[in-house]
N, C-alpha and C positions, 0 to 999 in steps of 0.2 A: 246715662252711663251704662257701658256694657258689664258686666260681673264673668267672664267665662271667655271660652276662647273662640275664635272667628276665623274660619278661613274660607279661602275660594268663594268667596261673595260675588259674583254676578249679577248683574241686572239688565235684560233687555225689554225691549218695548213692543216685544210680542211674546206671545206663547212660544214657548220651542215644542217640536215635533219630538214625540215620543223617543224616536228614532236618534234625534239631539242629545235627551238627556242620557240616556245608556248610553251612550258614545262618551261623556263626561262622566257618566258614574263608572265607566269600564277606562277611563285614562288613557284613549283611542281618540281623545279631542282635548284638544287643550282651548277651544273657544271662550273670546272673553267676552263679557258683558259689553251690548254696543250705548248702554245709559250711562253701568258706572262699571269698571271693569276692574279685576283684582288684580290690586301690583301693589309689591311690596314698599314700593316708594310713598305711595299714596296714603299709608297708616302710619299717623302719630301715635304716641302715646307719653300720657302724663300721667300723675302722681304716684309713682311707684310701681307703675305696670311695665311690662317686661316684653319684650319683640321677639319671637325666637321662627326664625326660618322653618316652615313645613311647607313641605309637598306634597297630598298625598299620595298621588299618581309615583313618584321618584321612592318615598320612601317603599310603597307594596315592592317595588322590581325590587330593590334593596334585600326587601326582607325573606324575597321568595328565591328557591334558588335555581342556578340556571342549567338551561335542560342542553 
């Protein structure tokens, strides 16, 4: 069982290139896992746990403001 919160889980069947992950930690790539890939359809949850919609790529523009 998980205790905490989980998002944007990917899982590929190789290494990504440097190059890869900064493109996802900067929100310049939305690539999904080609093993297990994160969609929100895909996450249950049971006994009392709770689903709440995050982006974090959508919510940074959100918060940042525009030039």
């Amino acid at each position: 069982a998980l205790v905490g919160e989980l998002s944007q889980f990917n899982l590929w069947d190789r290494v990504l290139k440097p190059a890869e992950v900064a493109a996802l930690a900067e929100c310049s790539s939305s690539a999904l896992g080609n093993i297990a890939p994160w969609t929100d359809q895909d996450v249950d949850v049971y006994g009392g746990a709770t689903k709440e919609s995050l982006d974090p790529c959508h919510a940074a523009q959100r918060s940042s403001p525009k030039q």
